[in-house]
N, C-alpha and C positions, 0 to 999 in steps of 0.2 A: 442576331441572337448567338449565332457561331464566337463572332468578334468574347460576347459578354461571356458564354460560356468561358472563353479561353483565356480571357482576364481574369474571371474569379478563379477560377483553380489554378492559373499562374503567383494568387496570393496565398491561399489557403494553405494555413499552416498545415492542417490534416491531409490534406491533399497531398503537397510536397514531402511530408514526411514520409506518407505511404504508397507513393508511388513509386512503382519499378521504372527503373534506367535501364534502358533498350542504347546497348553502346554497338556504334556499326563497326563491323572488321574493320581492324586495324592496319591489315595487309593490304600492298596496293598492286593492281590490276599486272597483269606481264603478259607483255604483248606473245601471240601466239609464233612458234618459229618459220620460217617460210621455208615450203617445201621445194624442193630440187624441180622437181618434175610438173608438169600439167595432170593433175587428175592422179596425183599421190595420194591428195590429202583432200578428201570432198566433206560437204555438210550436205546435212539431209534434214527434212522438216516433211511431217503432213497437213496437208492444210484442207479445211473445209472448202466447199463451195457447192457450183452447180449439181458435180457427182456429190460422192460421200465423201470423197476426198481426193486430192492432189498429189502425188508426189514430188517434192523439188530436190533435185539434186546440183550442187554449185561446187565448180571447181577454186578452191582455196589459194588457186597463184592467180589464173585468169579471170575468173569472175562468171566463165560460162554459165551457163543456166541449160537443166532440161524440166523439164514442167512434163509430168506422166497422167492423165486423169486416169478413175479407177471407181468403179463404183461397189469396193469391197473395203472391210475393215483393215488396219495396216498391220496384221500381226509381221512378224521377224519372216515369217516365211514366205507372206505375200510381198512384202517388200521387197526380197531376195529376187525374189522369181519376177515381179518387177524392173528391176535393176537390169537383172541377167537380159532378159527380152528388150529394152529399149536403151541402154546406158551401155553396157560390158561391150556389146558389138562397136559401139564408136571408141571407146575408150580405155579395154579391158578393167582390169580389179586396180581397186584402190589400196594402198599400205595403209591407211586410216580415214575413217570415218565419224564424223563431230553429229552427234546431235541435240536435242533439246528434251528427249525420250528418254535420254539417262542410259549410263554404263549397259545396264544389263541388255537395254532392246538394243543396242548397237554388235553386243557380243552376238549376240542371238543370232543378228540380221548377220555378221562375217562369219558365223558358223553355218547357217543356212546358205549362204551365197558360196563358200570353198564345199 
């Protein structure tokens, strides 16, 4: 049925006239720069599971990984105070931080964390 659906409105005059063109960026992908140091430039993600959530932090040259369980919501503050307790002692502060949470929770979390 999918196939037939996709056939007739690949013919349909009214169809193709009135369909919107969804064009993908035109710009292509730039590899991210390598950082100097181990644990300059970390990525952060929370991830669901057993608890309420996980914390992962992964160093961006080596590939380290720490894996934080937590059974609190991730606002910027608890993440911070996370960090500070199982990460900063192995590794101190990072110059940047990537995550999937968008600009603002990352300011938030390096304003909470200094």
């Amino acid at each position: 049925m999918s196939r037939y659906i996709g056939m007739y409105v690949s013919h349909c005059d009214l169809c193709l006239r009135t369909k919107i063109q969804r064009r993908l960026p035109t710009r292509e992908l730039q590899p991210l720069p390598i950082p100097e140091e181990h644990w300059d430039v970390i990525s952060m993600n929370l991830e669901s599971g057993r608890y309420d959530s996980i914390m992962v932090a992964v160093d961006s040259t080596g590939k380290c990984s720490h894996f934080v369980e937590t059974v609190t919501t991730g606002t910027a503050a608890g993440v911070a105070n996370l960090y500070l307790r199982n990460i900063w002692k192995l590794h101190g502060l990072p110059r940047k931080v990537m995550s999937d949470r968008g600009p603002q929770f990352v300011a938030a979390f390096m304003k909470e964390l200094y």
